[in-house]
C-alpha positions as CSV (number, residue, x, y, z in Angstrom):
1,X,-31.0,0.3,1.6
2,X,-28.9,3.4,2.8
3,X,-29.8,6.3,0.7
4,X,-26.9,8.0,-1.6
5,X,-26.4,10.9,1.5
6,X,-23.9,14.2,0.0
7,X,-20.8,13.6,-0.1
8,X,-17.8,15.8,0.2
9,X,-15.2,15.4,-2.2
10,X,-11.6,17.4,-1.7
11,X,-11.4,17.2,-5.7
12,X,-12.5,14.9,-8.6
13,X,-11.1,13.9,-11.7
14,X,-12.8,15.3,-15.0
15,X,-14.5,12.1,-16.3
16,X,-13.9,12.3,-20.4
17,X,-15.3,9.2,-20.9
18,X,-18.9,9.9,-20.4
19,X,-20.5,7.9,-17.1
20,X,-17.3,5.7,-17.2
21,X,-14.9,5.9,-14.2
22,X,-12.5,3.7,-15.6
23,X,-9.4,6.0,-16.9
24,X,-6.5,4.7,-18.5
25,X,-3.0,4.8,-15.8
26,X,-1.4,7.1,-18.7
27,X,-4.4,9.0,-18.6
28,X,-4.6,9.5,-15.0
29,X,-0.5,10.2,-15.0
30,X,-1.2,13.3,-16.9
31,X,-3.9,14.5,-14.8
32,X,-2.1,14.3,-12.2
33,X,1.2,16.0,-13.5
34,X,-1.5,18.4,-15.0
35,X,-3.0,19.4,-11.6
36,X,0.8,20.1,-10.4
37,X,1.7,16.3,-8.9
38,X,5.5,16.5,-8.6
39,X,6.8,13.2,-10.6
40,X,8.7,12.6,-7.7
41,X,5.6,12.0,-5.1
42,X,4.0,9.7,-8.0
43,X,6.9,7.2,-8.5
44,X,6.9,6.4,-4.9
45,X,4.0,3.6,-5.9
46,X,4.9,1.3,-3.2
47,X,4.2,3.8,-0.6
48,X,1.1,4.6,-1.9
49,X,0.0,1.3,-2.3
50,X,1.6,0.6,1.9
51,X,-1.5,3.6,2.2
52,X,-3.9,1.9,0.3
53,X,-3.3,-1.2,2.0
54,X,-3.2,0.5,5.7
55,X,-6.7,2.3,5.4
56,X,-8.4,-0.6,3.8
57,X,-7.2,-1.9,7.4
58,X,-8.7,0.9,9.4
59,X,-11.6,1.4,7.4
60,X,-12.6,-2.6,8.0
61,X,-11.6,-2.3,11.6
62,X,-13.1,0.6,12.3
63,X,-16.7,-0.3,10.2
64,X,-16.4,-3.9,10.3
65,X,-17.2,-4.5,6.9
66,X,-15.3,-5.6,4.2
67,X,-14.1,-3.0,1.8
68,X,-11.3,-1.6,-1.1
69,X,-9.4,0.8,-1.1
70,X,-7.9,3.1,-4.0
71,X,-6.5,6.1,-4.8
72,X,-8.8,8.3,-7.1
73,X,-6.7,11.5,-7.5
74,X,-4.0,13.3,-6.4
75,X,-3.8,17.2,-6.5
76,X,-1.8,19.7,-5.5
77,X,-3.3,23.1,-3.8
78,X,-2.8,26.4,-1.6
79,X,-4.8,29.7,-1.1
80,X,-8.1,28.8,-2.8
81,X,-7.8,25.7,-2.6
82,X,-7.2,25.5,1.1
83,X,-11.1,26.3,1.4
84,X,-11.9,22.8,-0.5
85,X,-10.9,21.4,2.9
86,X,-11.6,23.5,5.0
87,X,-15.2,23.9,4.6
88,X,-15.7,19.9,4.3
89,X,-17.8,19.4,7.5
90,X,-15.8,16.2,8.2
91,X,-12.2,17.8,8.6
92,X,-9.9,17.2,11.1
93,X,-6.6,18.9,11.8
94,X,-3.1,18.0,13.5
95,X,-0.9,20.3,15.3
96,X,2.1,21.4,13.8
97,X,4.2,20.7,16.5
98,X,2.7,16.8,16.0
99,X,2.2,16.8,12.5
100,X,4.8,18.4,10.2
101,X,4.0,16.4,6.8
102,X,0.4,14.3,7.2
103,X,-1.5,18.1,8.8
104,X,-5.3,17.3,8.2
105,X,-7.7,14.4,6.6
106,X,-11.7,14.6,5.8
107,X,-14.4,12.0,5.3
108,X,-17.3,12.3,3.3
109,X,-20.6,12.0,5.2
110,X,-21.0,8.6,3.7
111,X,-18.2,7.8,5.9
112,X,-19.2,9.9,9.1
113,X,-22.6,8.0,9.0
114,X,-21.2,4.4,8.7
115,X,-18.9,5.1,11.2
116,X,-21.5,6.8,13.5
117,X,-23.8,4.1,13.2
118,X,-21.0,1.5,14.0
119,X,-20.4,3.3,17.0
120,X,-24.0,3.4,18.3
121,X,-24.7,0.1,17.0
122,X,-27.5,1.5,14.6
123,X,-27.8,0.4,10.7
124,X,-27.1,3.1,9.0
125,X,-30.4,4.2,7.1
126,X,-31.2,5.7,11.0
127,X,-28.1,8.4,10.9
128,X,-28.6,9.4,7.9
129,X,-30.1,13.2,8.4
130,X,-28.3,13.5,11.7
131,X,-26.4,16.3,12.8
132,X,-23.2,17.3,11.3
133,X,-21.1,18.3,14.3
134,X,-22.5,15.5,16.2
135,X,-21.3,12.8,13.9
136,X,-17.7,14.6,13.7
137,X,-17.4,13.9,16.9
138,X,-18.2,10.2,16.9
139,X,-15.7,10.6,14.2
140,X,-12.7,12.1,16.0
141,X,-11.7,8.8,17.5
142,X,-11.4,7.3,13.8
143,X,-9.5,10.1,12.4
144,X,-6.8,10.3,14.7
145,X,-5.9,6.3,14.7
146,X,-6.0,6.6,10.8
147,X,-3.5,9.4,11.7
148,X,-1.7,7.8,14.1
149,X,-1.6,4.8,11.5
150,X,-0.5,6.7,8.4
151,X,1.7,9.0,10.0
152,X,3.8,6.5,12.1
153,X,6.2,5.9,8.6
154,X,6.5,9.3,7.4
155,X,9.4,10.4,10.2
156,X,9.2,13.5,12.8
157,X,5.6,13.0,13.9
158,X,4.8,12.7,17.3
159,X,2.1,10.4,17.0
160,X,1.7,9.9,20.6
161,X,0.9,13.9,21.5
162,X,-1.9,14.2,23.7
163,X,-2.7,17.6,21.4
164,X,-2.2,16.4,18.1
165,X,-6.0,17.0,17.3
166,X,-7.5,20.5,16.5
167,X,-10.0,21.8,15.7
168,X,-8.5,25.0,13.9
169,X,-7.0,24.7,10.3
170,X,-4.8,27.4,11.8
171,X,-3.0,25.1,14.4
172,X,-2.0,22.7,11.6
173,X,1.3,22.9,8.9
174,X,1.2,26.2,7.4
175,X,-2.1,27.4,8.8
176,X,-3.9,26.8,5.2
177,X,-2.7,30.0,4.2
178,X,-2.4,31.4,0.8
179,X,1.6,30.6,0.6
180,X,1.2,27.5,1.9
181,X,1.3,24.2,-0.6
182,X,-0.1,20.9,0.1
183,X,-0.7,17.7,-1.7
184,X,-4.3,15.9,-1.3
185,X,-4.5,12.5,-1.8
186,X,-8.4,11.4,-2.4
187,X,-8.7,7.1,-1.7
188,X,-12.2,5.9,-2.6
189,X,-13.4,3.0,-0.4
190,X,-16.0,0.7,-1.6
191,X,-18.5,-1.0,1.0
192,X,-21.3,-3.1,-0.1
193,X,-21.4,-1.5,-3.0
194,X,-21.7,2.1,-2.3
195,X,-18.4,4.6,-2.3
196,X,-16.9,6.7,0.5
197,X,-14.0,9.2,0.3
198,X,-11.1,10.0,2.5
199,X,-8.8,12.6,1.9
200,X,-5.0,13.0,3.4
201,X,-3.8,16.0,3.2
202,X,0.1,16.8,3.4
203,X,2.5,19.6,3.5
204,X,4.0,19.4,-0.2
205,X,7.7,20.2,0.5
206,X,7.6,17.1,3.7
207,X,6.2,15.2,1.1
208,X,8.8,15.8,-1.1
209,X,11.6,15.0,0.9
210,X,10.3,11.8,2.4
211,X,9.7,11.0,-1.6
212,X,13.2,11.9,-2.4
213,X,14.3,9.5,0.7
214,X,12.4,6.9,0.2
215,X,13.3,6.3,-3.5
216,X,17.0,6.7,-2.3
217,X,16.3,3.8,0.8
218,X,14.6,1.6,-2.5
219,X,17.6,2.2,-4.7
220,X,20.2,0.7,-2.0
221,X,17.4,-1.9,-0.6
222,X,17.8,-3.4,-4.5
223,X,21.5,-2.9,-4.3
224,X,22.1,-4.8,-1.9
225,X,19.9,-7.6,-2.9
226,X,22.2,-7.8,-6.1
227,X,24.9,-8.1,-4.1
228,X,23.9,-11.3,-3.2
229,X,22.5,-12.7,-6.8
230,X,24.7,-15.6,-7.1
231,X,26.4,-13.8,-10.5
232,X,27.1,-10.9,-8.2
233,X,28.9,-13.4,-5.4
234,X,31.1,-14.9,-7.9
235,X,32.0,-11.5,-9.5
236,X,33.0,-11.0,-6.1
237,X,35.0,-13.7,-5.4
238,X,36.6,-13.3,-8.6
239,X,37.9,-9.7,-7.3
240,X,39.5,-10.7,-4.4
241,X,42.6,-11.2,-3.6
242,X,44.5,-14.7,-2.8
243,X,47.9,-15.2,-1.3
244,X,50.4,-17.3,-4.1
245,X,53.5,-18.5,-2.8
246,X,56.1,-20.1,-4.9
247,X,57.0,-23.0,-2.6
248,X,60.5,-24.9,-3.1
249,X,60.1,-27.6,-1.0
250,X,58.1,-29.1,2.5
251,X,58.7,-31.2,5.4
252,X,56.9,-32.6,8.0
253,X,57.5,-32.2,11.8
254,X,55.9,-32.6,15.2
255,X,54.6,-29.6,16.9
256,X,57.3,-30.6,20.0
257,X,59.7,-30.1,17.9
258,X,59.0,-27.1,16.0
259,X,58.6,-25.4,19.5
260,X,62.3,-26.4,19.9
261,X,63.3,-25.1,16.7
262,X,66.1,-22.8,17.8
263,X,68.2,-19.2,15.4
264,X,70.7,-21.1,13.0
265,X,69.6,-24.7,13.1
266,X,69.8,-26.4,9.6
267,X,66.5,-27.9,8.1
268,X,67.0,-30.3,5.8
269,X,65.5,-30.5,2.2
270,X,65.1,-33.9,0.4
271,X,64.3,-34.9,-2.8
272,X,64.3,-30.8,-3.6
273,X,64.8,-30.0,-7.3
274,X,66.1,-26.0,-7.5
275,X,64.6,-25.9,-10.9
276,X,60.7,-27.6,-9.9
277,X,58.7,-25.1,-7.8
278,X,55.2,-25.5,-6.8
279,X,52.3,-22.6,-7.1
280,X,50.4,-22.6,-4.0
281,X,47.3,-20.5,-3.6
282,X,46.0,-19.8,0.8
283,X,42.7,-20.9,0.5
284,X,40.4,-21.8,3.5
285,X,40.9,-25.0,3.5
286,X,44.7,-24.2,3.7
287,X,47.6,-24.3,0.5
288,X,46.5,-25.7,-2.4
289,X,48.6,-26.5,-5.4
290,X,48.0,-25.4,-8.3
291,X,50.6,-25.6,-10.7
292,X,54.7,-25.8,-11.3
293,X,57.1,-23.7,-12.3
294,X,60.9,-22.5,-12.4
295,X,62.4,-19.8,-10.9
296,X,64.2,-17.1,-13.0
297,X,66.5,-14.2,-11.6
298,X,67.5,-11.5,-13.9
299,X,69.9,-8.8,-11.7
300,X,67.9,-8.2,-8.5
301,X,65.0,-9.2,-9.5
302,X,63.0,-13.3,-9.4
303,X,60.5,-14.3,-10.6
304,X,59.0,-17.7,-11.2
305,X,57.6,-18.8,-14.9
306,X,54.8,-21.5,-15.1
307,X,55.4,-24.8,-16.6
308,X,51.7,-26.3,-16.1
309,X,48.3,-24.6,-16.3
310,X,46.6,-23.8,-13.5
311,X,44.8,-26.9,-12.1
312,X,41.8,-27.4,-13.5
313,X,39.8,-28.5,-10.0
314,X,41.0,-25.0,-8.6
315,X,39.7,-23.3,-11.5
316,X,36.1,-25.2,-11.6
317,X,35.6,-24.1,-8.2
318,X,36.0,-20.6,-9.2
319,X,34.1,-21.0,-12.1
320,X,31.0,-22.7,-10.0
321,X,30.2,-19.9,-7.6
């Protein structure tokens, strides 16, 4: 059995219940907006769970085990705080020029050891006690495909830089200074039983500007699928326009000898009642009538005035889409 080794942890949440991990998503929601979470960067749940889903993915890959993966806190930090990560023995930077939002990410040294002994092919019970800066570096590999992985989505980060890895927290987004904000983002993974932490740690204002996008992208991704709803269609076709003619009479000719129709020739109208004129809608499927009328003149102006309702088949057609 692999002993418990130290772990590393960025931050923790206070546990109020006693031994009991389990904390209420109301609860946790006022943590987080406690510890200075902007409510923006939390309502972005289906990115975070994209995350979730994407180092459960790595972390199986890169161990070959099977394993969860959760988010376990979220908290904002700068000056003071910047040492939390920056003493972790298991941190790795990205360059600024590379990595303007996703700058650095730690593993405990559950993590390193698992991953150090998946790389040697050893159990892990013979890494544990190994050297620190030894294991980092069997680790390096690891962090920057997790990198690479995560920061592919975000937008602006060259994940193909053949320098995107340092060593220094000074080469990264704001140099971890005291100004400087970030936002760190602890997931807990779960392997045969035992937990192991990774942290993501990103520049705050990035992150709040690919929140702000992304919400905007979801709002018009759900727009447009209600435009399509099938109330939405009809509400539609309900708006739009239709050409009516009010049509006196018709006759029928051959297309010969329309194409000798010539200015002034006289077309003859049987059968044509100057009081009967027929409503004809441009559908389609060509004119379709749909109802009878008169026509009424009053000084310049004509109009025609229905006798008949609109036909019921052209108005159950409407009505049905």
């Amino acid at each position: 059995m692999l002993s418990q080794p130290v772990t590393h942890h960025l931050f923790t949440v206070n546990d109020i219940f006693g031994n009991r991990r389990i904390v209420s998503a109301v609860l946790r929601k006022k943590i987080e907006l406690a510890a200075g979470v902007p409510p923006t960067v939390l309502r972005i749940s289906a990115y975070w769970d994209e995350v979730c889903a994407r180092i459960r993915a790595w972390a199986e890959k890169t161990l070959d085990v099977d394993c969860q993966a959760t988010i376990t806190d979220r908290r904002v930090f700068g000056g003071k705080g910047a040492a939390l990560v920056t003493e972790c023995p298991f941190a790795f930077y990205f360059a600024a020029e590379a990595a303007p939002g996703l700058c650095a990410l730690t593993m405990d040294e559950g993590f390193a050891i698992r991953n150090a002994a998946s790389r040697l092919g050893q159990e892990p019970e013979g890494m544990v006690g190994g050297p620190p800066l030894f294991m980092k570096l069997l680790a390096e590999q690891a962090a920057l495909s997790l990198w690479q992985n995560i920061a592919s989505d975000l937008g602006g980060h060259n994940v193909h830089s053949g320098n995107a890895l340092q060593s220094d927290p000074a080469a990264a987004m704001g140099g971890f200074e005291p100004a400087s904000r970030y936002l760190g983002i602890d997931i807990r993974l779960e392997i045969d039983g035992q937990e192991c932490h990774i942290v993501l740690v990103f520049v705050l204002d990035f992150l709040m500007r690919f929140a702000g996008q992304f919400l905007r992208e979801q709002e018009n991704r759900k727009a447009e699928a209600h435009s399509h709803t099938p109330r939405s269609l009809s509400e539609s076709v309900r708006a739009s326009s239709i050409a009516l003619e009010a049509v006196l009479g018709r006759i029928e000719m051959a297309i010969g000898d329309c194409a000798q129709l010539e200015v002034g020739q006289v077309l003859t109208l049987t059968g044509v009642d100057p009081g009967q004129l027929t409503l004809s809608a441009a559908t389609i499927n060509g004119a379709a009538d749909i109802g009878t009328g008169e026509i009424g003149v009053w000084k310049k102006q004509r109009a025609m005035k229905l006798h008949t309702p609109i036909s019921d088949n052209f108005v159950h057609e409407i009505l049905e889409l």
